[in-house]
C-alpha positions in Angstrom: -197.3 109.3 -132.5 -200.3 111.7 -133.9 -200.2 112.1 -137.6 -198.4 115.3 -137.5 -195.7 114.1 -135.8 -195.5 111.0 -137.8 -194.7 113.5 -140.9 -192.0 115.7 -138.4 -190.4 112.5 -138.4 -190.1 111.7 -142.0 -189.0 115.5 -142.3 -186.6 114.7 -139.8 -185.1 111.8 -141.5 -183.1 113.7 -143.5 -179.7 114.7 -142.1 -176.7 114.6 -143.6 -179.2 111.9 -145.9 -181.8 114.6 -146.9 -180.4 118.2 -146.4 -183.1 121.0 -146.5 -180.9 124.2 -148.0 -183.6 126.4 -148.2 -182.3 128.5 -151.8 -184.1 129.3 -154.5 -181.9 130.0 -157.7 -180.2 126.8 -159.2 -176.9 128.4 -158.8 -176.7 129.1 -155.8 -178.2 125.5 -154.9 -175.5 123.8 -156.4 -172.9 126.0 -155.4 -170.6 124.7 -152.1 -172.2 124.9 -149.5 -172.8 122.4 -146.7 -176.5 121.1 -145.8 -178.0 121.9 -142.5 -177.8 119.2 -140.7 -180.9 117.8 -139.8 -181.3 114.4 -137.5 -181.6 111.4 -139.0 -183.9 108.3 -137.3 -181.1 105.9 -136.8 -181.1 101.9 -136.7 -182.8 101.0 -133.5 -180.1 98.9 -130.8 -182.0 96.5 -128.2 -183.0 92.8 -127.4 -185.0 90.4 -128.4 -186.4 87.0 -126.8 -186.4 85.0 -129.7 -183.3 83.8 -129.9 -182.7 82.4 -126.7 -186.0 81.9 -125.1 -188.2 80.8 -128.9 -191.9 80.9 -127.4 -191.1 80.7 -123.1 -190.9 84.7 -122.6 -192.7 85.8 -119.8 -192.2 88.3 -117.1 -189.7 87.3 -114.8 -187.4 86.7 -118.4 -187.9 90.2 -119.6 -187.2 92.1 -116.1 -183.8 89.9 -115.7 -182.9 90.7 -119.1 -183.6 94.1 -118.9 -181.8 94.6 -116.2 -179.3 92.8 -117.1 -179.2 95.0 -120.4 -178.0 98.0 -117.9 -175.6 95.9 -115.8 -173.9 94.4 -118.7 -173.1 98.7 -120.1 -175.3 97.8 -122.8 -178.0 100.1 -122.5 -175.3 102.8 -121.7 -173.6 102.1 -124.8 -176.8 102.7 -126.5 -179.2 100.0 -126.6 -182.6 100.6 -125.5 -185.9 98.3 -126.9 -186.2 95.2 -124.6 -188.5 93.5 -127.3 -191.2 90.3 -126.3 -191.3 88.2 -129.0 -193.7 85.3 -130.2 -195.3 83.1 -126.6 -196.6 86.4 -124.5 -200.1 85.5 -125.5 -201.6 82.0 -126.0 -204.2 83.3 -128.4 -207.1 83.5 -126.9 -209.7 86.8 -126.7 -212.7 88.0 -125.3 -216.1 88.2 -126.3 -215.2 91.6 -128.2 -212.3 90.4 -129.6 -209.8 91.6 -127.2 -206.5 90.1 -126.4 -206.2 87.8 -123.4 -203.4 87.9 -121.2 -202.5 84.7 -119.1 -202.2 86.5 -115.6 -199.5 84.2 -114.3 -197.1 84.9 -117.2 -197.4 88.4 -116.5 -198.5 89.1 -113.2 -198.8 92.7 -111.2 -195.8 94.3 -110.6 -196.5 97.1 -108.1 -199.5 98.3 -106.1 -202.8 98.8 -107.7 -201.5 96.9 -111.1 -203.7 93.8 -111.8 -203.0 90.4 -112.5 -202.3 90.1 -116.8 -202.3 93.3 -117.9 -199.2 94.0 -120.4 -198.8 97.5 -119.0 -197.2 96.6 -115.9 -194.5 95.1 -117.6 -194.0 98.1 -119.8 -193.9 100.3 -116.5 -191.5 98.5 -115.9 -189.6 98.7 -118.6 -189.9 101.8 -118.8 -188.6 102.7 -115.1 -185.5 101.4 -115.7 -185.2 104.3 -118.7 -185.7 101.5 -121.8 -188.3 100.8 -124.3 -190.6 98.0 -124.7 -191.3 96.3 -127.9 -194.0 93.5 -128.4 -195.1 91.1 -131.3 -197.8 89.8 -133.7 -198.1 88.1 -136.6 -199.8 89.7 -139.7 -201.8 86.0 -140.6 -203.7 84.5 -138.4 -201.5 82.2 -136.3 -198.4 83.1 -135.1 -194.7 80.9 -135.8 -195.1 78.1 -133.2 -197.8 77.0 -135.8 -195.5 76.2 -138.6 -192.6 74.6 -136.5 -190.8 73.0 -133.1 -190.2 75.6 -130.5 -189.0 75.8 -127.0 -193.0 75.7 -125.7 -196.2 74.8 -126.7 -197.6 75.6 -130.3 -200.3 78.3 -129.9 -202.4 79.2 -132.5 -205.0 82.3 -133.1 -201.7 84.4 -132.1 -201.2 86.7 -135.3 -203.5 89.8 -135.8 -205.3 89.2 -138.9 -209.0 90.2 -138.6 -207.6 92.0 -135.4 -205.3 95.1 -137.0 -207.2 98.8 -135.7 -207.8 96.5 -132.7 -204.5 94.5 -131.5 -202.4 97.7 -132.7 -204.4 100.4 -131.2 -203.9 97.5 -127.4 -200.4 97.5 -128.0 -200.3 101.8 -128.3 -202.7 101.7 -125.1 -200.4 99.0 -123.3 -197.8 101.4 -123.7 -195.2 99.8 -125.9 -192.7 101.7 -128.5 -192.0 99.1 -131.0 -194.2 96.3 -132.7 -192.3 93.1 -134.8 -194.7 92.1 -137.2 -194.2 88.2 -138.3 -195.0 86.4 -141.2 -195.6 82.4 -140.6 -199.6 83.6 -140.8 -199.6 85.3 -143.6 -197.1 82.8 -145.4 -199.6 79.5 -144.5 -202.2 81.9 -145.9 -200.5 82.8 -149.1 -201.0 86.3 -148.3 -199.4 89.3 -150.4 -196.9 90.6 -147.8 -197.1 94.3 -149.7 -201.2 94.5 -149.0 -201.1 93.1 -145.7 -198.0 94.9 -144.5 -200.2 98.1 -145.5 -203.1 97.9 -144.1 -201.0 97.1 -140.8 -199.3 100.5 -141.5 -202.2 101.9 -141.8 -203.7 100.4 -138.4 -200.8 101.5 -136.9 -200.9 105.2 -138.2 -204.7 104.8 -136.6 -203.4 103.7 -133.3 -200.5 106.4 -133.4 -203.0 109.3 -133.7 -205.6 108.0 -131.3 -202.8 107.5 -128.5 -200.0 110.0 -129.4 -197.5 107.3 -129.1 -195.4 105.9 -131.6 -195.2 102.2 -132.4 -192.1 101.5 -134.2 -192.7 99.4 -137.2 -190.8 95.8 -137.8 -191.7 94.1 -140.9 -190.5 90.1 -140.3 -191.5 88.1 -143.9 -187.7 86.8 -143.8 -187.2 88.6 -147.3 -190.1 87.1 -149.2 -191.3 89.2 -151.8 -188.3 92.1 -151.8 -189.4 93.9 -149.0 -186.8 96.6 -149.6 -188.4 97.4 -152.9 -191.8 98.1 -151.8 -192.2 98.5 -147.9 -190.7 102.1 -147.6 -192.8 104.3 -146.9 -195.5 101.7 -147.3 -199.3 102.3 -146.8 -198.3 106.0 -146.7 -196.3 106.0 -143.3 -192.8 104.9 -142.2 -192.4 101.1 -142.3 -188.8 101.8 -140.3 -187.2 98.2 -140.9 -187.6 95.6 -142.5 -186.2 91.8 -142.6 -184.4 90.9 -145.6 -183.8 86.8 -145.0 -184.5 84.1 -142.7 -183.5 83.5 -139.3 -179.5 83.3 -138.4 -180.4 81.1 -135.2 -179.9 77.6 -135.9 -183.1 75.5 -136.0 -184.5 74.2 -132.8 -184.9 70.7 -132.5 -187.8 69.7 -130.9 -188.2 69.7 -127.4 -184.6 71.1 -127.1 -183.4 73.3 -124.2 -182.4 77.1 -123.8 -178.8 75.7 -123.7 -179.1 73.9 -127.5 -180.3 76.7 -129.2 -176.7 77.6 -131.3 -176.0 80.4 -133.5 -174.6 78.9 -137.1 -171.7 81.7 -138.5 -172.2 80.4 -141.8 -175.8 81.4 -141.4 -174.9 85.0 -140.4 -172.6 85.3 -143.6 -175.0 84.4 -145.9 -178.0 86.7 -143.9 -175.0 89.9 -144.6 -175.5 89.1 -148.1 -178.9 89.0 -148.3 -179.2 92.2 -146.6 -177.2 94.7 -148.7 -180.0 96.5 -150.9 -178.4 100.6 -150.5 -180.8 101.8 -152.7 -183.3 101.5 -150.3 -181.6 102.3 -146.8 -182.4 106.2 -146.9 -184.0 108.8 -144.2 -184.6 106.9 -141.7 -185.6 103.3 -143.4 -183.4 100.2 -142.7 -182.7 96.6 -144.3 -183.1 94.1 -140.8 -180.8 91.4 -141.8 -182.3 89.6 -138.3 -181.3 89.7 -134.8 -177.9 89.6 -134.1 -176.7 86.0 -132.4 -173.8 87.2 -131.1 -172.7 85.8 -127.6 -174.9 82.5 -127.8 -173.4 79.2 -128.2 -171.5 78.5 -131.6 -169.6 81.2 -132.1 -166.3 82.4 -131.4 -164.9 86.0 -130.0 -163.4 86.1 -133.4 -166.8 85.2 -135.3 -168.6 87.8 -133.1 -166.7 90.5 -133.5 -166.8 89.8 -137.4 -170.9 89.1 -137.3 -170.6 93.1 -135.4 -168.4 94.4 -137.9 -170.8 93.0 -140.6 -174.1 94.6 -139.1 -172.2 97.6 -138.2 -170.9 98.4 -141.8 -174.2 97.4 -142.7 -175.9 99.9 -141.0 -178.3 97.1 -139.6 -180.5 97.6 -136.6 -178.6 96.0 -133.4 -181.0 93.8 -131.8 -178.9 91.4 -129.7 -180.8 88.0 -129.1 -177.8 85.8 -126.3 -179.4 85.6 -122.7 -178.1 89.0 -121.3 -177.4 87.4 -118.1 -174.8 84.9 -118.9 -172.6 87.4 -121.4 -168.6 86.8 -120.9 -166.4 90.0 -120.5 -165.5 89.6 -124.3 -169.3 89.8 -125.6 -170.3 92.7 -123.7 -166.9 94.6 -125.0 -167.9 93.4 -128.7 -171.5 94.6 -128.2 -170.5 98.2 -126.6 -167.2 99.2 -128.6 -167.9 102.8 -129.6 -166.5 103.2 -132.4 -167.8 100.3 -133.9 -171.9 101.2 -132.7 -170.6 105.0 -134.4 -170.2 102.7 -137.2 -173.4 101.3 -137.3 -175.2 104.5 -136.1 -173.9 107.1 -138.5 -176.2 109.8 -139.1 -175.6 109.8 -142.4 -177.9 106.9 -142.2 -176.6 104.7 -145.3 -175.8 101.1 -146.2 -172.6 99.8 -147.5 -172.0 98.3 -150.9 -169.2 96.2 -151.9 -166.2 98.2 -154.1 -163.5 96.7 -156.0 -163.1 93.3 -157.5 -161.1 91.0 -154.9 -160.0 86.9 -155.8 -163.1 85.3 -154.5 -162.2 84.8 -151.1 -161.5 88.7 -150.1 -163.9 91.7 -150.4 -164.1 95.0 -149.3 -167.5 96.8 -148.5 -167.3 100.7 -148.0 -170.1 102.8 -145.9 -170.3 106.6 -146.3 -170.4 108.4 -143.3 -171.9 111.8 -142.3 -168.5 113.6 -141.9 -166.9 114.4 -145.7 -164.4 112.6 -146.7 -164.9 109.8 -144.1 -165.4 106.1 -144.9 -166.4 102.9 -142.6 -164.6 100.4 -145.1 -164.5 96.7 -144.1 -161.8 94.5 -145.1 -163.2 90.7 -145.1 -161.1 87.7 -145.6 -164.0 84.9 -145.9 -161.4 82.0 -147.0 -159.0 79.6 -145.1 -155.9 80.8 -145.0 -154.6 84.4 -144.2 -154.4 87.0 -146.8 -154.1 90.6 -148.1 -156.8 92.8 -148.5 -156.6 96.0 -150.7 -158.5 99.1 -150.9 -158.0 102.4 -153.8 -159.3 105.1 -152.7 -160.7 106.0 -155.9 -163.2 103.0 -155.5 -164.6 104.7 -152.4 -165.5 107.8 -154.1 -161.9 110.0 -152.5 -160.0 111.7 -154.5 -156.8 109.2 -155.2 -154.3 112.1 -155.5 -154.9 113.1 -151.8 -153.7 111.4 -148.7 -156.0 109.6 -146.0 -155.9 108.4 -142.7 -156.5 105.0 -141.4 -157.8 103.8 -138.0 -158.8 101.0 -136.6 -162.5 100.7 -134.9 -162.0 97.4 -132.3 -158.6 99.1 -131.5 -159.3 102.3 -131.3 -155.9 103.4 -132.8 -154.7 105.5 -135.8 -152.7 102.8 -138.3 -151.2 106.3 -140.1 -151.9 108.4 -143.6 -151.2 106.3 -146.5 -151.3 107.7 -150.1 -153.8 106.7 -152.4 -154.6 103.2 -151.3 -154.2 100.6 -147.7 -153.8 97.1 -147.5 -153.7 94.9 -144.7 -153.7 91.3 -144.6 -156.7 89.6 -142.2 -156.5 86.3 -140.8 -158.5 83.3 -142.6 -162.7 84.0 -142.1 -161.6 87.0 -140.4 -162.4 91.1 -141.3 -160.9 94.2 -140.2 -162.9 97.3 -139.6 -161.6 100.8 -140.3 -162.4 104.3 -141.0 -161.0 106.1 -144.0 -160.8 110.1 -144.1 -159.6 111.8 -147.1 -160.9 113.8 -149.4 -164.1 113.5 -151.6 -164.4 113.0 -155.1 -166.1 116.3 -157.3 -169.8 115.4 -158.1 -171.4 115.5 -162.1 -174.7 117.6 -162.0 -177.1 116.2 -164.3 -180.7 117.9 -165.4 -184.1 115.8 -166.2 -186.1 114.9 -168.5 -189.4 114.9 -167.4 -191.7 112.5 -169.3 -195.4 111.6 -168.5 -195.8 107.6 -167.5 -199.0 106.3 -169.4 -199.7 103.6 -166.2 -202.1 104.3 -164.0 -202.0 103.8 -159.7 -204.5 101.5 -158.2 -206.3 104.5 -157.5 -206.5 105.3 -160.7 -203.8 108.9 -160.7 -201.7 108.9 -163.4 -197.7 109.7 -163.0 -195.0 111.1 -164.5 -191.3 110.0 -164.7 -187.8 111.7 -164.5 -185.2 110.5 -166.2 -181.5 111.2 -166.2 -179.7 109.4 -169.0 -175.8 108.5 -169.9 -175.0 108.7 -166.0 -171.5 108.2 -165.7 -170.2 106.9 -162.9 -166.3 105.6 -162.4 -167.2 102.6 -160.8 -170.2 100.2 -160.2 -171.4 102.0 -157.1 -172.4 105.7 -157.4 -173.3 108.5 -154.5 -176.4 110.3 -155.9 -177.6 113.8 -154.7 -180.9 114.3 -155.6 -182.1 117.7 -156.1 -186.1 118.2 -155.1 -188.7 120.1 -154.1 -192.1 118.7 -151.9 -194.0 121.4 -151.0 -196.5 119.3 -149.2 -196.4 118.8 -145.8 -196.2 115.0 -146.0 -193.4 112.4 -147.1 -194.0 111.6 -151.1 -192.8 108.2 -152.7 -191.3 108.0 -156.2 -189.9 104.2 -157.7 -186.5 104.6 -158.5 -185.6 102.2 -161.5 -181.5 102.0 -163.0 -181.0 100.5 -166.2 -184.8 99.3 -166.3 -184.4 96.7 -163.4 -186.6 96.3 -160.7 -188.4 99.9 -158.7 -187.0 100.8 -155.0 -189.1 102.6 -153.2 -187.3 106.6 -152.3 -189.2 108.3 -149.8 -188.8 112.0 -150.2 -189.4 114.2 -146.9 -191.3 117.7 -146.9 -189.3 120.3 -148.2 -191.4 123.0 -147.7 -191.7 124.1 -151.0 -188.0 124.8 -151.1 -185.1 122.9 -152.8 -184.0 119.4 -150.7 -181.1 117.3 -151.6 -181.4 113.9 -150.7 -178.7 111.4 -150.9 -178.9 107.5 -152.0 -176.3 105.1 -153.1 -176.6 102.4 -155.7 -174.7 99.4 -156.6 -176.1 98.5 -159.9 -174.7 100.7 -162.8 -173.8 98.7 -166.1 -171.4 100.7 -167.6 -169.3 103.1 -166.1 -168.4 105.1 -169.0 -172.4 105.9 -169.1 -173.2 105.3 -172.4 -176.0 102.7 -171.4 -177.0 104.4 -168.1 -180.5 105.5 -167.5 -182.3 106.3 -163.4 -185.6 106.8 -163.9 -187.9 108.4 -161.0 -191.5 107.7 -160.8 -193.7 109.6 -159.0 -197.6 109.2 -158.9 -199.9 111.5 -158.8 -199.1 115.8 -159.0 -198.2 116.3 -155.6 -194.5 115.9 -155.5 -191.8 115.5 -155.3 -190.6 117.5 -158.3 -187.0 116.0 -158.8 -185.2 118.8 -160.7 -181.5 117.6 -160.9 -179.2 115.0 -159.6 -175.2 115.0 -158.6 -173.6 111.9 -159.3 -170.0 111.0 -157.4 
């Protein structure tokens, strides 16, 4: 991807998330009306080695998984990266510094391809109508350093010292997405933010020398709060990013393929980790790891709850099971449509938990691109069987109008229900549904725009917007944010509520007309608003100007 259509594709991240409405008077911008809807980069859907094949990936794996990937309905259902993780290369390079391929790993493929030379695999990939995505490690060795796997440890395999170089390969080689690790960077003591940006940068380098688009995977398992700072980071799209360790079960050493277990408990706790709304918007995504559905260790039950949990989350779906071994169960969990509508909303948003539930039940509530609708999962985490409520006040509807109800596995309508649902879920269970009703009316607030006495690295000074006494009626608040960015590139501001940590809100071109771009939060302290105060900062003059926001 060239520059410029690196920027298209932050402008384009902005559906139903960031709608341009192109008016000029304040009236009429807040009047209804309905945002043209513009499409939204969605959570990518593929397959990954790791999980079942740690460091032993080579060829022959990757073709029988990829085609296994079309067999199976998968890649019909969606799914589309076939992804080589850590063990393609064994760390060695050439007298320039070039990668070295071992040419019986990855041998020719066709006529006139040559003996270990990535490319043919990605041909080959590509032929079947996928996508290939590779790995690296931002320190200087790659995981196998730090810990048992499958295969050998081989060091040298990360990209430090390496980043124009190795990224600009991988754009040449022909892949479309690159998973950055962090077991280098983390025996280094590295600062995840610096070196994550300068790969952004190499990458952005790569991207306009080849005019093809790397997509970018930030792996340092959560360290440092990636969601608060890798948006947008080193002034492109850093399009996901891991929020917590791996769900995989440690391998044991010298284990086999058929010992490597998923651990349910494991996935529970990676859900939790992952839910950070404030910084899921236009296009960027909180990666709460490859899914683990479908390898040994779990049930039918616990996969279709670990797919219900991704889905609501809004997660990328990178399955990791061996594609080729998948029961008739696995494959429907993986391809149910309305769940994977679920998950790929172009609305592009996270879910945050509403209500209060007894410490065993929750319910988490995703807003979807179609007004009025809600992906709202019911999850029963306890031992024993029991109800699960949901008002539809807490999920921004309007409680005096009716709603429908239907069930995602099933399919099925459950009926209209007046003002609130409740359904009781089996013991470490969850159902998923979708809620359609009718939305909540929105408070317009104006800001107060103050000049920020800190100073950027570079040395620009900022200025801050501030919108104080935000009421809200419950915890978790759907902002509009009224803008304008009349360059022709994506501007950052640090959003801060109630003073606590900055996320990171990337804020697409607008042209130099009025955008509205929509974020969630879960982190208000007092609903009546007496104490509430969001605080945009933006650096430098360039934009965005953030004139007004709509809180639901």
């Amino acid at each position: 991807m060239t520059g410029s259509r690196r920027v298209l594709r932050s402008a384009l991240a902005i559906a139903a998330v960031i709608g341009l409405v192109g008016l000029g008077r304040k009236e009429e911008l807040h009047a209804q009306t309905v945002p043209r809807p513009v499409a939204v980069p969605l959570p990518p859907m593929g397959w990954s080695s790791w999980n079942s094949f740690s460091n032993t990936i080579d060829s022959q794996i990757t073709i029988n998984q990829a085609k296994a990937m079309i067999a199976s309905g998968m890649a019909k259902a969606g799914y589309r990266y076939v992804n080589i993780d850590e063990g393609w290369w064994l760390g060695q390079r050439d007298a320039s510094g070039n990668i070295v391929v071992e040419p019986k790993q990855w041998p020719a493929l066709a006529v006139g391809e040559r003996d270990g030379d990535m490319s043919n695999i990605v041909r080959y990939i590509h032929g079947l109508g996928l996508k290939a995505g590779i790995y690296t490690d931002a320190g200087k060795d790659g995981c196998s350093t730090v810990g048992p796997d499958l295969g050998p440890s081989f060091p040298n395999t990360g990209s430090e010292g390496h980043y124009e170089q190795d990224f600009l390969q991988f754009a040449k080689w022909g892949f479309d997405y690159v998973k950055v690790d962090w077991c280098g960077g983390s025996k280094e003591n590295l600062d995840p933010a610096v070196q994550y940006a300068e790969i952004a940068r190499a990458i952005a380098l790569a991207e306009s020398a080849t005019g093809h688009e790397l997509y970018y995977s930030i792996c340092n398992w959560g360290n440092n709060s990636p969601f608060t700072w890798a948006p947008g980071i080193g002034g492109v799209a850093a399009d996901i990013w891991r929020t917590s360790g791996d769900i995989v079960a440690p391998i044991v050493a010298h284990s086999k393929n058929s010992e490597r277990r998923a651990d349910f408990p494991g996935m529970l706790g990676n859900f939790d980790k992952g839910i950070h709304p404030e910084a899921q918007h236009t296009g960027f995504y909180n990666d709460p790891d490859m899914m683990v559905i479908g390898m040994p260790g779990l049930s039918d039950r616990q996969n279709r709850v670990h797919m219900a949990l991704w889905a609501i989350s809004g997660a990328p779906l990178i399955a990791g099971a061996d594609l080729t071994t998948l029961s008739e169960a696995t494959r429907a969990t993986l391809t149910n449509p309305a769940v994977i509508a679920i998950d790929q909303d172009p609305l592009g948003l996270q879910a945050s938990r509403v209500g209060t539930g007894n410490g065993t039940v929750e319910v988490w509530s995703k807003p979807l691109a179609q007004p009025g609708s809600r992906a709202v999962l019911l999850l029963n985490r306890g031992k024993q069987p029991a109800p699960v409520s949901v008002d539809w006040k807490e999920l921004g509807l309007a409680a005096s109008a009716s709603g429908t109800v239907s069930d995602a596995w099933a399919q099925k309508d459950a009926g209209e229900f007046a003002g609130s649902y409740t359904a009781t879920v089996p013991a470490e269970d969850a159902m998923l549904v979708v809620i359609r009703g009718q939305e909540e009316k929105f408070t317009h607030y104006q800001a107060s725009e103050k000049r920020i006495k800190y100073l950027s690295a570079a040395g620009e000074a900022g200025r801050s917007y501030m919108f104080t006494r935000v009421r809200s009626s419950h915890r978790v608040a759907r902002i509009d944010v009224d803008y304008v960015n009349a360059t022709a590139t994506t501007r950052i501001a640090e959003l801060r509520v109630n003073g606590q940590i900055a996320t990171r809100v990337a804020f697409p071109s607008t042209g130099g007309e009025h955008g509205t771009g929509r974020i969630t939060i879960q982190s208000l302290l007092d609903i009546e608003g007496a104490s509430n105060q969001l605080t945009f900062s933006v650096i430098g003059d360039s934009g965005p100007v953030i004139e007004s926001i709509s809180v639901q």
